[in-house]
C-alpha positions in Angstrom: 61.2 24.5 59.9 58.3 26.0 61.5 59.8 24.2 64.7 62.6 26.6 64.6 62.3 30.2 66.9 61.1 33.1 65.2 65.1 34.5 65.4 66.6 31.9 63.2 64.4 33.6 60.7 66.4 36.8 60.9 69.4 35.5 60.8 68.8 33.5 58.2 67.3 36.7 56.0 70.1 38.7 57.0 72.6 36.2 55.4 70.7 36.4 52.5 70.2 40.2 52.3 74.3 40.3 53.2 75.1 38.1 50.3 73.0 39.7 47.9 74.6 43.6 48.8 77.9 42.0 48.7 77.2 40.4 45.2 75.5 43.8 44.2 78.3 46.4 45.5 81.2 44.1 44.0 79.7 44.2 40.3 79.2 48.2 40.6 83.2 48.3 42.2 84.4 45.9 39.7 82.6 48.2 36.2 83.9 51.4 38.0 87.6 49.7 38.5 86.7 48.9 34.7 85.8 52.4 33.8 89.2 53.8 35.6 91.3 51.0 33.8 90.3 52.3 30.5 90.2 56.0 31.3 93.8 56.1 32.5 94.8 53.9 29.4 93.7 56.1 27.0 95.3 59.2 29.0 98.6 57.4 28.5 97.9 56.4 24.9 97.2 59.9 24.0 100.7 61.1 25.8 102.2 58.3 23.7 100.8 59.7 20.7 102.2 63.1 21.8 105.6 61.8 22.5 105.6 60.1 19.2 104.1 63.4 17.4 107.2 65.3 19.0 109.4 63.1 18.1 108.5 63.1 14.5 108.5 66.6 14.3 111.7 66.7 15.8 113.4 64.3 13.4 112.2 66.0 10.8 
């Protein structure tokens, strides 16, 4: 390995830094796609609740 020019080095560090921020930025994108999901679920939910609160009050 110590054979090898001092450039091969970089390259090699850069794939690692490269995997490591594309590991890193994924998780963070994939909790906030998670945090969206669950915020726009409950915004319908409630409007469901709504609708069926209307409805009720409607029927009654």
């Amino acid at each position: 390995m110590l054979a090898s020019p001092w450039w091969v080095y970089f390259v090699i560090g850069g794939i690692l830094l490269s995997g490591y921020l594309s590991m890193k930025y994924s998780r963070e994108e994939r909790e906030f796609e998670q945090e969206w999901i669950e915020k726009e679920g409950n915004v319908y939910m409630e409007r469901l609740a709504e609708e069926r609160a209307r409805r009720t009050k409607e029927g009654s």
